[in-house]
Backbone as a chain_set.jsonl record, in Angstrom:
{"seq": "XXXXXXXXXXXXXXXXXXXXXXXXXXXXXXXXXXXXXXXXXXXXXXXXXXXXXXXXXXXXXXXXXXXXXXXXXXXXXXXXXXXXXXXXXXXXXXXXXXXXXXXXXXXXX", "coords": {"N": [[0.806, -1.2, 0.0], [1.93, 1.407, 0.972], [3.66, 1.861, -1.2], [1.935, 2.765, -3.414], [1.029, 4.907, -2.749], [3.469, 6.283, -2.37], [4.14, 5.924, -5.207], [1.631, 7.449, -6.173], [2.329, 9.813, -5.257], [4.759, 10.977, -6.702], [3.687, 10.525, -9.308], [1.938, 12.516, -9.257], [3.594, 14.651, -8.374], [5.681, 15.114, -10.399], [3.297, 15.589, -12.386], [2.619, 18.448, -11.138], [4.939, 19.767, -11.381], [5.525, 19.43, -14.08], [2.704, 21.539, -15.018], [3.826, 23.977, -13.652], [5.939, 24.661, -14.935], [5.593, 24.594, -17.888], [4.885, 26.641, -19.322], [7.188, 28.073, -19.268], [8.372, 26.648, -21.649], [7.971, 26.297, -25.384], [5.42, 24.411, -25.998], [4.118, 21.522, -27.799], [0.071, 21.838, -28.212], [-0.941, 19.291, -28.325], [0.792, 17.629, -27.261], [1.536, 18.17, -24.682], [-1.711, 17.439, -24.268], [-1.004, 14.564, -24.216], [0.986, 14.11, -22.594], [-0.265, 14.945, -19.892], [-2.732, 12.949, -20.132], [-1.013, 10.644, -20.521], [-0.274, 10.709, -17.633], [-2.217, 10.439, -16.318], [-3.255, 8.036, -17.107], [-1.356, 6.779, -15.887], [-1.659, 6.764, -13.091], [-3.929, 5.65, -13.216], [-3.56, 3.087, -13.447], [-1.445, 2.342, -11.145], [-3.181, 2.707, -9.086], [-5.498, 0.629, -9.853], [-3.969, -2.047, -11.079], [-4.945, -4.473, -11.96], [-6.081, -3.901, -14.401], [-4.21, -2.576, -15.901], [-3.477, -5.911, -16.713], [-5.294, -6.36, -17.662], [-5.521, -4.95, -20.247], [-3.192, -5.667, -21.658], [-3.337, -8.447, -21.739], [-5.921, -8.388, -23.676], [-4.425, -7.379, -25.635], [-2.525, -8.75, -26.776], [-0.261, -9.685, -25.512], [1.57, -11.436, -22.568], [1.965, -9.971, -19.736], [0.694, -7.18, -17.417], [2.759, -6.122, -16.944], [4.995, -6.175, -18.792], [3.243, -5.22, -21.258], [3.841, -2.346, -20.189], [6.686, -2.211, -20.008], [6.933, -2.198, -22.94], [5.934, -0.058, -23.593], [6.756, 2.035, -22.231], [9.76, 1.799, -23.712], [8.726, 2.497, -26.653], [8.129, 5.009, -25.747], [10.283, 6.225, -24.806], [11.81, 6.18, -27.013], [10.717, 7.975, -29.098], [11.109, 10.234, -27.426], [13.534, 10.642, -27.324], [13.602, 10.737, -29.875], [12.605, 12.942, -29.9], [13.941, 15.133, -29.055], [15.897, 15.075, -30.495], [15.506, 16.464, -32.92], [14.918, 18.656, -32.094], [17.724, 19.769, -31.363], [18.421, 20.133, -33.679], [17.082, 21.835, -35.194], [17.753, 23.805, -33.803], [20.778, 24.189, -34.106], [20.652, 24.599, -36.63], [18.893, 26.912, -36.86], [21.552, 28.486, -35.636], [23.324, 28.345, -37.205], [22.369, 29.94, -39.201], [22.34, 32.902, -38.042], [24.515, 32.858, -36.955], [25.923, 33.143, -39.934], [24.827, 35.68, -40.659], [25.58, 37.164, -38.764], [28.288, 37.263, -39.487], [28.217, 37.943, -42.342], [27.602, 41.075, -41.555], [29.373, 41.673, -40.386], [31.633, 41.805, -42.183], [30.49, 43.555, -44.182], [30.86, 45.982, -42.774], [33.636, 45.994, -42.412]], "CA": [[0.0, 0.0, 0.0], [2.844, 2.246, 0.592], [4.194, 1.751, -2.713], [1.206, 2.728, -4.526], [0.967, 6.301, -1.899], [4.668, 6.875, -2.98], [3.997, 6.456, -6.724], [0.943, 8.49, -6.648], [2.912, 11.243, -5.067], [5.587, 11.19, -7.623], [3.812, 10.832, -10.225], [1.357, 14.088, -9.376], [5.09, 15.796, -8.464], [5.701, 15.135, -12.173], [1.974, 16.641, -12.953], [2.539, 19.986, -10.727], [6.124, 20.372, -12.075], [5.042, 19.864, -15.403], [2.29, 22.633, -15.27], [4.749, 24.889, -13.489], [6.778, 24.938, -15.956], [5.08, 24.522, -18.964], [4.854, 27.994, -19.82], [8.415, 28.805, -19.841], [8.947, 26.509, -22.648], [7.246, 26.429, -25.982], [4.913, 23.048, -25.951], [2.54, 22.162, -28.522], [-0.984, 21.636, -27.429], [-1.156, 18.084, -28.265], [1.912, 16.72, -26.284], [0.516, 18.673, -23.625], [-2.914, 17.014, -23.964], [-0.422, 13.847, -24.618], [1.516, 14.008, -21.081], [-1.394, 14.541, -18.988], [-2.691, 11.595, -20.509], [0.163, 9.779, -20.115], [0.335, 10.903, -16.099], [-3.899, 10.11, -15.684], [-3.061, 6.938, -17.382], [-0.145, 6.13, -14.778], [-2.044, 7.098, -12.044], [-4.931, 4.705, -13.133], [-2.421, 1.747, -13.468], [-1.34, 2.165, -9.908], [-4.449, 2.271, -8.304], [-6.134, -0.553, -10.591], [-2.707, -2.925, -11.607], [-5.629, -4.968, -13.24], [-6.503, -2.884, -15.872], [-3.045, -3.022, -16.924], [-2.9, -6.924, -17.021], [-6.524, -6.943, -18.576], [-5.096, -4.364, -21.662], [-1.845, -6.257, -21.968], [-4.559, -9.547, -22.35], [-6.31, -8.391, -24.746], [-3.823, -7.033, -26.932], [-1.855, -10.15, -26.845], [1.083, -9.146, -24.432], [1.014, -11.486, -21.386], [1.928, -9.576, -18.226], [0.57, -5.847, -17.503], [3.989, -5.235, -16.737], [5.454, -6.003, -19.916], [2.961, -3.699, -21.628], [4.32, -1.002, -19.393], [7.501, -2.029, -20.342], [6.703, -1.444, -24.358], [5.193, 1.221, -23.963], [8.09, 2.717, -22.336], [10.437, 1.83, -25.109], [8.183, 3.204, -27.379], [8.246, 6.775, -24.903], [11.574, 6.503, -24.968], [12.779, 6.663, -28.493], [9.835, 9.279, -29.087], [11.537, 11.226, -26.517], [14.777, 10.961, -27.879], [13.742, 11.348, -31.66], [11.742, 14.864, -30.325], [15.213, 16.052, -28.572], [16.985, 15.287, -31.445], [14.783, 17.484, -33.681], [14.661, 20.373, -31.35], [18.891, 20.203, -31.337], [19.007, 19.866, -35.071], [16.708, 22.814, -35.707], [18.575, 25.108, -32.569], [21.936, 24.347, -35.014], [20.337, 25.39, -37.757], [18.768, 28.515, -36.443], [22.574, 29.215, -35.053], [24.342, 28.452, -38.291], [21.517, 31.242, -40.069], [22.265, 33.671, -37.318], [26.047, 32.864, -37.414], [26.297, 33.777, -40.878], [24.075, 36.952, -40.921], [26.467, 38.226, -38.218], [29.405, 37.163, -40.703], [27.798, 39.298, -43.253], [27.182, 42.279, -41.088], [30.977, 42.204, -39.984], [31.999, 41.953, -43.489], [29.844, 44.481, -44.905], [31.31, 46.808, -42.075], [34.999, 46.274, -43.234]], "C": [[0.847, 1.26, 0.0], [3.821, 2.419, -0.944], [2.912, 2.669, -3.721], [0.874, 4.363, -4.049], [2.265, 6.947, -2.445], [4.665, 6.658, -4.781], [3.173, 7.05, -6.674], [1.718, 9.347, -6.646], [3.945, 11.423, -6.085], [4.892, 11.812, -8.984], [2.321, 12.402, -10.183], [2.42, 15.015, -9.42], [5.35, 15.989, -9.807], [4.904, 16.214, -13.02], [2.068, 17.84, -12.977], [3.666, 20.863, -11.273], [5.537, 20.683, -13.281], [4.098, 21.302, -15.824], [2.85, 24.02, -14.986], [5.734, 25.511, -14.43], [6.927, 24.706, -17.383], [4.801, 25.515, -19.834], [6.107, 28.41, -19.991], [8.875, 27.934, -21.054], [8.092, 26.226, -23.986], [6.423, 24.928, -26.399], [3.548, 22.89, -26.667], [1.318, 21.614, -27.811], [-1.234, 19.907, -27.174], [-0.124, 17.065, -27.693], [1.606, 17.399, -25.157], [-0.693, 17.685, -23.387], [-2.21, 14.95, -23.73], [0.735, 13.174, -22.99], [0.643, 13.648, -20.026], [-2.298, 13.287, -19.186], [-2.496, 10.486, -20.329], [0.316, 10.027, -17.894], [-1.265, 10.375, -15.464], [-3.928, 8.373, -15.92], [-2.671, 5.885, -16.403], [-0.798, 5.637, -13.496], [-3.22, 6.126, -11.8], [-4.304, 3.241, -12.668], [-1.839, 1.265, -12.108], [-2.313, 1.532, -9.15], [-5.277, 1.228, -8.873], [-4.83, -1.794, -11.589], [-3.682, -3.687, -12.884], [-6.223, -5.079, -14.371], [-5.769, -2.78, -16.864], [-2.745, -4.045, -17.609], [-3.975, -7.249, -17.85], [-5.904, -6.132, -20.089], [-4.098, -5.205, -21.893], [-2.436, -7.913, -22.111], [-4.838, -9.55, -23.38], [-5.477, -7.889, -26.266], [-2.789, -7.907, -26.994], [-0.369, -10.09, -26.395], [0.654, -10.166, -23.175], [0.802, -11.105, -20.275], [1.453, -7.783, -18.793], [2.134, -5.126, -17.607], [5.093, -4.864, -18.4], [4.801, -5.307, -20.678], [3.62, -2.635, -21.437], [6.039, -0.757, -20.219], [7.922, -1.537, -22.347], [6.678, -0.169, -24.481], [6.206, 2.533, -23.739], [9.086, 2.599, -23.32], [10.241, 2.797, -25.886], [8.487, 4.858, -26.89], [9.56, 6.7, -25.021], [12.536, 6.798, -26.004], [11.818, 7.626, -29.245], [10.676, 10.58, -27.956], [12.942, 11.714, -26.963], [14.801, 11.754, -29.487], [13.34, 13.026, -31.512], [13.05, 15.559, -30.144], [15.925, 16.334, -30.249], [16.495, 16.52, -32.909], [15.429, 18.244, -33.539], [15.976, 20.611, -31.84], [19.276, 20.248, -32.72], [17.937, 21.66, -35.747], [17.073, 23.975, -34.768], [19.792, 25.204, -33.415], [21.378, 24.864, -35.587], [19.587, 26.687, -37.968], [20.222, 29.244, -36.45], [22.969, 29.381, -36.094], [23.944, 29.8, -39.209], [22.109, 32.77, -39.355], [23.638, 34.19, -37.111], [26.92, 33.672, -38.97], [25.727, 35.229, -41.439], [25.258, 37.697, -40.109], [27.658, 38.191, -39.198], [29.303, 38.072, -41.527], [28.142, 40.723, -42.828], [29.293, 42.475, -40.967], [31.683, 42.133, -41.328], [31.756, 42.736, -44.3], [30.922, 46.011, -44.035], [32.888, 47.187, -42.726], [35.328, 47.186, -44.312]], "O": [[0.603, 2.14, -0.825], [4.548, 3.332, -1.335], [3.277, 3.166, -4.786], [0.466, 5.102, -4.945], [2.193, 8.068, -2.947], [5.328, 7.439, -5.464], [3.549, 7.983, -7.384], [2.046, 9.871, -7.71], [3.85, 12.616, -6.374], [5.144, 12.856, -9.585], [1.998, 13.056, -11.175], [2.427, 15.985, -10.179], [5.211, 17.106, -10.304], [5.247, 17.108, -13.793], [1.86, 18.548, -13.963], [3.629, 22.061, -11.553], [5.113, 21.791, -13.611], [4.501, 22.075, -16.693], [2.599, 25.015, -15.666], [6.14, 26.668, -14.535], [7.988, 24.627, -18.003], [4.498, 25.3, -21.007], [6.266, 29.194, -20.927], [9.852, 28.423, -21.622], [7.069, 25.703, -23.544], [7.018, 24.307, -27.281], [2.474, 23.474, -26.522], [1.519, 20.928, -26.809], [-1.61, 19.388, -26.123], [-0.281, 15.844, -27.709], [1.241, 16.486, -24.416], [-0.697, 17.097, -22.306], [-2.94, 14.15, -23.144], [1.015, 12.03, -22.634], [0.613, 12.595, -19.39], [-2.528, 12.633, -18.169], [-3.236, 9.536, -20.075], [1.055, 9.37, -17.161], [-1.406, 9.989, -14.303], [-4.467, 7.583, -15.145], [-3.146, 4.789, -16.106], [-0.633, 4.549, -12.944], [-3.569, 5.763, -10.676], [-4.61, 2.541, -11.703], [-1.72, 0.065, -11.861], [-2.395, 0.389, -8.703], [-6.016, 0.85, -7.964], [-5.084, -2.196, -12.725], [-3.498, -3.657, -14.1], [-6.699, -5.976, -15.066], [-6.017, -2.805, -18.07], [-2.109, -3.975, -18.661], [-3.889, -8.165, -18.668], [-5.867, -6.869, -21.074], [-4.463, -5.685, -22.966], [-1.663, -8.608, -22.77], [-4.384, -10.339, -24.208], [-5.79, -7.992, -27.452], [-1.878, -7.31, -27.567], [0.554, -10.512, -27.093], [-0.444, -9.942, -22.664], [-0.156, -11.499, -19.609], [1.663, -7.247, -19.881], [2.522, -4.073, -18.113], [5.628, -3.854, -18.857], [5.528, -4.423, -21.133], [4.01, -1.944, -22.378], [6.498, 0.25, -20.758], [8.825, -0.839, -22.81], [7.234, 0.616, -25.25], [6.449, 3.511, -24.446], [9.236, 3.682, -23.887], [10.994, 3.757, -26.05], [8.989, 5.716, -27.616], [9.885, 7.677, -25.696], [13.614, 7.391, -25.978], [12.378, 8.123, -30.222], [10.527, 11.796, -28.083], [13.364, 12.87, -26.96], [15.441, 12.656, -30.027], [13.518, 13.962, -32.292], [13.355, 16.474, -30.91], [16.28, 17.338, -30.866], [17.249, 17.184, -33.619], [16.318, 18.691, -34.264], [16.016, 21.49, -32.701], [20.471, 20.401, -32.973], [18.33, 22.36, -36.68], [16.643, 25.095, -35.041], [20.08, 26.385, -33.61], [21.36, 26.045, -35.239], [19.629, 27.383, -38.982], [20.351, 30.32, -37.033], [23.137, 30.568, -36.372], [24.752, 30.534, -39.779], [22.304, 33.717, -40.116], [23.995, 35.368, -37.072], [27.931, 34.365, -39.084], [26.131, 35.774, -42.466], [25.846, 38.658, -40.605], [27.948, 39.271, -39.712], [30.114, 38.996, -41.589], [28.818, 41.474, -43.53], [30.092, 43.281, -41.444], [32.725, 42.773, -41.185], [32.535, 42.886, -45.242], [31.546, 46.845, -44.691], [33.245, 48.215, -43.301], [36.467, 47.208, -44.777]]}, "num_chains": 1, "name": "protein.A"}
């Protein structure tokens, strides 16, 4: 029972952070609607384990847990592929921004 009191609380800590600080960075609406989701989801899974092992049944997975564990996978190289975006279009902002100043100091000369 303590287990399932210390994951709620985490995973609402997660929730309250998340809305805290959801405004300082630019997040589109649907990974937003996509988190919370994902944290109402969690939160069900705790408090009802058998819900997990009945979905992970029917979709032909045997344990709930191993679901969980897919599913993470899956979140996990989604999480990585979004980073890798973001850092591939932050270069390529810099490199635009890099060479405009290039210009400007060249034009100056």
């Amino acid at each position: 029972m303590i287990i399932k009191v210390l994951l709620i609380a985490m995973i609402g800590f997660s929730f309250v952070f998340f809305l805290k600080n959801s405004h300082k960075v630019t997040v589109k609406a649907w990974k937003r609607l996509a988190l919370i989701g994902l944290l109402l989801l969690a939160i069900a899974s705790v408090v009802f384990p058998e819900i997990l092992d009945d979905t992970a049944k029917m979709v032909g997975i045997g344990r709930g847990a191993d679901l969980l564990l897919y599913a993470t996978v899956v979140a996990f190289i989604f999480l990585t592929l979004n980073i890798y975006v973001k850092f591939r279009d932050i270069n390529l902002r810099q490199d635009k921004i890099i060479s405009k100043i290039a210009l400007i100091d060249k034009e100056k000369e």
